[in-house]
C-alpha atoms as an extended CHARMM CRD file, in Angstrom:
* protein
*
       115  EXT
         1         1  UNK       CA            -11.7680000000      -26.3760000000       97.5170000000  PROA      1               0.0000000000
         2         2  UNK       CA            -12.5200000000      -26.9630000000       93.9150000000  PROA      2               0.0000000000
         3         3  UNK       CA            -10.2060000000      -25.8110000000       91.3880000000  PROA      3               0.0000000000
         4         4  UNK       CA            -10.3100000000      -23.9200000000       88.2690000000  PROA      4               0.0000000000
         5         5  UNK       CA             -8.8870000000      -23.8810000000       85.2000000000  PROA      5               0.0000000000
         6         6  UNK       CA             -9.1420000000      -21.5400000000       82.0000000000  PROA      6               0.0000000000
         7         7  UNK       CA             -8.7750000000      -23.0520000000       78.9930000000  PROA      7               0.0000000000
         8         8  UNK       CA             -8.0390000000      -20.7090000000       76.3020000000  PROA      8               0.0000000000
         9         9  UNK       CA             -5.8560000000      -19.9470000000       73.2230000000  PROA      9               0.0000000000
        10        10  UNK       CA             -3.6840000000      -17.2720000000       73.5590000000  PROA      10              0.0000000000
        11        11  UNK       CA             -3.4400000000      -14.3030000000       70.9190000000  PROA      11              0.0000000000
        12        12  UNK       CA             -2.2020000000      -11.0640000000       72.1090000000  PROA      12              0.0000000000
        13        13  UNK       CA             -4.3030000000       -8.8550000000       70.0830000000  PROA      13              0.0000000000
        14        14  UNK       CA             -7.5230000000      -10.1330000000       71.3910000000  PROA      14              0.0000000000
        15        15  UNK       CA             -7.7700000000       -6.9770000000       73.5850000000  PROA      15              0.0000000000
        16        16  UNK       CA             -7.8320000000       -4.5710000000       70.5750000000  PROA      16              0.0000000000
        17        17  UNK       CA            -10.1520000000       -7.2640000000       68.3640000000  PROA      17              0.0000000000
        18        18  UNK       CA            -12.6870000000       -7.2330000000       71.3490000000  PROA      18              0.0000000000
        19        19  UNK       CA            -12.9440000000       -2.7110000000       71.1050000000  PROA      19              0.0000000000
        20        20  UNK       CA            -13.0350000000       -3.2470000000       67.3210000000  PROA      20              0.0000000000
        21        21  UNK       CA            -15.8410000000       -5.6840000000       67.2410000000  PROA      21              0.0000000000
        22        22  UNK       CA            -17.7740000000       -3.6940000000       69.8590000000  PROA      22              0.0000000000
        23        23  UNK       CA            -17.3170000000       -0.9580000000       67.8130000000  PROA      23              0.0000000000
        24        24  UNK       CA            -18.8570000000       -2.3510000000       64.9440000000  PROA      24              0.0000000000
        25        25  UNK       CA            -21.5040000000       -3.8360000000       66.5810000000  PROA      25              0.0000000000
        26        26  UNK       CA            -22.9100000000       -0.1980000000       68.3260000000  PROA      26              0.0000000000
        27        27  UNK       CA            -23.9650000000        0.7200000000       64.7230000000  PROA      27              0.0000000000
        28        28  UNK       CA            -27.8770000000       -0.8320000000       65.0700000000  PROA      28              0.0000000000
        29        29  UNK       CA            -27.8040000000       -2.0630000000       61.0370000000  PROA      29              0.0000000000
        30        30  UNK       CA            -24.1350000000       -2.6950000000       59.7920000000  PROA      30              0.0000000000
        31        31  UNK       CA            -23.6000000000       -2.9360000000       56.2570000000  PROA      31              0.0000000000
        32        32  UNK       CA            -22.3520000000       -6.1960000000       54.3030000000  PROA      32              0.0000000000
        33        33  UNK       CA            -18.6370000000       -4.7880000000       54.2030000000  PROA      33              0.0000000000
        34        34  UNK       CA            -18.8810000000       -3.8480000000       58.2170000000  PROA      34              0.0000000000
        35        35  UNK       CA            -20.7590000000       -7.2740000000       58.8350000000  PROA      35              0.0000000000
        36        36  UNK       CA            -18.2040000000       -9.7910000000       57.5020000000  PROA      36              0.0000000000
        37        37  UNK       CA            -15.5640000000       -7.6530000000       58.8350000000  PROA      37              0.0000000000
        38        38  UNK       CA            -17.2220000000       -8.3430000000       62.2460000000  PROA      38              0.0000000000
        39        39  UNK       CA            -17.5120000000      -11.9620000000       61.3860000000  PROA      39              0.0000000000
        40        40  UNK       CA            -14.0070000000      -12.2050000000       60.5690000000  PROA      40              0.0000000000
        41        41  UNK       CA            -13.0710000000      -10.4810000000       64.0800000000  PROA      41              0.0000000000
        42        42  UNK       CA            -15.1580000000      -13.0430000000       65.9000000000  PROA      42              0.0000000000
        43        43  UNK       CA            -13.5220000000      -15.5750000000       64.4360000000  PROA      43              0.0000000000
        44        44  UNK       CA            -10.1180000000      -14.8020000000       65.4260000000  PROA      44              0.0000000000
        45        45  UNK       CA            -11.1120000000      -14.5850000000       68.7840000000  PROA      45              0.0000000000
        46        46  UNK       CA            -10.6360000000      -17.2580000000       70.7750000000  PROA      46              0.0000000000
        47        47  UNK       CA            -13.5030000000      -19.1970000000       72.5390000000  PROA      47              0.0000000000
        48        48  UNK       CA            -13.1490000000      -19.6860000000       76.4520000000  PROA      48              0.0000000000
        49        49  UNK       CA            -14.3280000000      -22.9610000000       79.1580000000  PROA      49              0.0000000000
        50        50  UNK       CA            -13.4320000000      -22.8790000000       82.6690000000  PROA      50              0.0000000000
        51        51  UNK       CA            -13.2930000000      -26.4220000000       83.6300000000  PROA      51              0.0000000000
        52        52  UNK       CA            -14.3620000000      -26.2380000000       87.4150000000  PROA      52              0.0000000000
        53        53  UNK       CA            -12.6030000000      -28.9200000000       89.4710000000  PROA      53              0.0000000000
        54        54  UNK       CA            -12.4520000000      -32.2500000000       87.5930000000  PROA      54              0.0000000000
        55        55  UNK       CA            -16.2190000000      -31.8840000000       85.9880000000  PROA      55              0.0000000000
        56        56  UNK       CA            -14.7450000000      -32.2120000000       82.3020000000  PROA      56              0.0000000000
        57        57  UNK       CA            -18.3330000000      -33.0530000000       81.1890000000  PROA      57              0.0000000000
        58        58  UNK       CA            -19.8520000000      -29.5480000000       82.1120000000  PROA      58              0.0000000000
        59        59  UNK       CA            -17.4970000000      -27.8780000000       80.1700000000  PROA      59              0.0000000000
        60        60  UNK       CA            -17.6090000000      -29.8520000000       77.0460000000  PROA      60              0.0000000000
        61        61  UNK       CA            -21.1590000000      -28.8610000000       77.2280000000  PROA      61              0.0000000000
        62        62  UNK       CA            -20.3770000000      -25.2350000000       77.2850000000  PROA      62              0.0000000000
        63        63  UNK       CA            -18.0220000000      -25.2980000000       74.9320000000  PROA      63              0.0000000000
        64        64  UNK       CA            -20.2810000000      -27.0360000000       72.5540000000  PROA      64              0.0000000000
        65        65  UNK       CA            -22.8950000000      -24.2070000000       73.2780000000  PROA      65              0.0000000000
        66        66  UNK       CA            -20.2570000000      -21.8480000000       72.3330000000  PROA      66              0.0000000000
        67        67  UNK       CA            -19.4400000000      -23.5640000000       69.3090000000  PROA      67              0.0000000000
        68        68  UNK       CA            -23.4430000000      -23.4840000000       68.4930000000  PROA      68              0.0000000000
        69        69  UNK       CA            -23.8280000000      -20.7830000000       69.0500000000  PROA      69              0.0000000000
        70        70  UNK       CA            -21.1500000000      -19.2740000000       66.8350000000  PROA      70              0.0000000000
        71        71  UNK       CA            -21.6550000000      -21.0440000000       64.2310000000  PROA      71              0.0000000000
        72        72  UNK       CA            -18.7040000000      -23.2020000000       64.1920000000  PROA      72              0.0000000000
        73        73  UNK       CA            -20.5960000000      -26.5010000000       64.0560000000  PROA      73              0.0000000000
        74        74  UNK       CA            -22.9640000000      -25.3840000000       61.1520000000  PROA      74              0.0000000000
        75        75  UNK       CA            -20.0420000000      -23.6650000000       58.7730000000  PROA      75              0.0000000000
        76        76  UNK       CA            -18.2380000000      -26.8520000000       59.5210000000  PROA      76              0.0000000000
        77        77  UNK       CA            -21.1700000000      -29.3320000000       57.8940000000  PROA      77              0.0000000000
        78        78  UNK       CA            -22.0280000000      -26.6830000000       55.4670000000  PROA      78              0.0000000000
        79        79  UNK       CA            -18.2410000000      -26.8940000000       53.9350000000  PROA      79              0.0000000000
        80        80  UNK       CA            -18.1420000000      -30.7510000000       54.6780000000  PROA      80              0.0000000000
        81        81  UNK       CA            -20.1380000000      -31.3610000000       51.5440000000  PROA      81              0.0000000000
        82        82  UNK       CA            -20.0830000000      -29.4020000000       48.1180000000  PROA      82              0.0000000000
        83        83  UNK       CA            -23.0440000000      -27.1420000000       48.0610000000  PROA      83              0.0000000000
        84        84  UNK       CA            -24.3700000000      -26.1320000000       44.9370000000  PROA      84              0.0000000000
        85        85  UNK       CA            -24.5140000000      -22.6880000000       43.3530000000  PROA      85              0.0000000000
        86        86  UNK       CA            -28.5260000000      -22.4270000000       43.3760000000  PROA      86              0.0000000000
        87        87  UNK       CA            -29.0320000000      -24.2410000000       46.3560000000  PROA      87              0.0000000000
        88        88  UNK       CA            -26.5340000000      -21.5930000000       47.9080000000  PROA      88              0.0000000000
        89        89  UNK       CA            -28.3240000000      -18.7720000000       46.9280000000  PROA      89              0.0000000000
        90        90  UNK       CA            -31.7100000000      -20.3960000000       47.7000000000  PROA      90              0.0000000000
        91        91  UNK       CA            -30.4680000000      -20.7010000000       51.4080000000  PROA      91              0.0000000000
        92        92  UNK       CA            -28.8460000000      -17.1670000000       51.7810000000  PROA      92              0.0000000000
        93        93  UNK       CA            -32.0700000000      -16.2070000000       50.6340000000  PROA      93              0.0000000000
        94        94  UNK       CA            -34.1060000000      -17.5920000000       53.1210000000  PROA      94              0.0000000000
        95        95  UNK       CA            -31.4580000000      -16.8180000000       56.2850000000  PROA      95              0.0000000000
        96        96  UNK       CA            -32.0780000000      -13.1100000000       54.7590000000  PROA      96              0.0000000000
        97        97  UNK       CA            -35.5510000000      -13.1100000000       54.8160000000  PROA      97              0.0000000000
        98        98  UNK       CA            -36.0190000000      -14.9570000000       58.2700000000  PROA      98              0.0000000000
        99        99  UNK       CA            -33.2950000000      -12.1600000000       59.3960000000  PROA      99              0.0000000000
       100       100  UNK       CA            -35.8410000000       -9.2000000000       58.3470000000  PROA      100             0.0000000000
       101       101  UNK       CA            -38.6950000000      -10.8630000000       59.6290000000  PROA      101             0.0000000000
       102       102  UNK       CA            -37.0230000000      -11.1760000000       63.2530000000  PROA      102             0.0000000000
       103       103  UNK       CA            -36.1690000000       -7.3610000000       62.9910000000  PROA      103             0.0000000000
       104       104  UNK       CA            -39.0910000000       -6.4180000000       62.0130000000  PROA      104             0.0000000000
       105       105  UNK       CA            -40.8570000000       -8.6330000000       64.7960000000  PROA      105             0.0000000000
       106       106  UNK       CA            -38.3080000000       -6.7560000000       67.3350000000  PROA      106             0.0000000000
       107       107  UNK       CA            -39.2740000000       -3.3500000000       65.8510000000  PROA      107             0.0000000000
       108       108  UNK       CA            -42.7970000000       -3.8750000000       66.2890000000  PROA      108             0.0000000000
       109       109  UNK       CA            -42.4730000000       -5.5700000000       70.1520000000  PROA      109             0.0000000000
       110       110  UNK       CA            -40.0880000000       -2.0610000000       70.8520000000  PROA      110             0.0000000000
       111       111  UNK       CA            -43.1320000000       -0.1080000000       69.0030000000  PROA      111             0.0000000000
       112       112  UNK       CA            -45.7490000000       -1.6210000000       71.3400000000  PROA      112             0.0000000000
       113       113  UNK       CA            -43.5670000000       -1.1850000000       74.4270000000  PROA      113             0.0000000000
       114       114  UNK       CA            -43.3410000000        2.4280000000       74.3480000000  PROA      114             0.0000000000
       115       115  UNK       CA            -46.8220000000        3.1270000000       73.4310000000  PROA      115             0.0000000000
């Protein structure tokens, strides 16, 4: 029989952070206020691994997923170094374009659907 373990931090409020971020996230565009106040919901909730019997290795995998996923890994490089103030904006720039161009390219593939 294997066993199982959940490996979590605990934070009582998660329950009512969950319904708030779900909340949020039913609104199909969210504006920049309701966005980072999603953001800074999903960060205070906790990320979860089960570690399944003694296979450690699978669930540092999914936890690195997770992380990836989140964007844990790529905020953590991006503050590792000083970035400067053009390059900054050059880079929000282009994550904002690429961000339309994948809504837009989900709009149309919904568009075609229906038709």
């Amino acid at each position: 029989m294997a066993r199982t373990k959940k490996l979590t931090a605990k934070n009582p409020s998660v329950d009512e952070k969950d319904e708030d971020l779900e909340s949020l996230e039913e609104g199909e565009e969210l504006g920049q206020d309701a966005q980072e106040e999603a953001q800074e919901i999903r960060k205070s909730i906790p990320l979860e691994v089960f570690v399944e019997g003694d296979n450690i290795e699978r669930a540092l995998k999914a936890l690195k997923r997770k992380l990836v996923r989140e964007g844990v890994i790529r905020e953590y490089k991006a503050k590792k170094y000083f970035e400067k103030p053009s390059v900054k904006r050059k880079r929000k720039k282009n994550e904002t374009l690429r961000k339309i161009e994948r809504i837009e390219k989900e709009r149309l593939s919904a568009l075609q659907l229906i038709k």
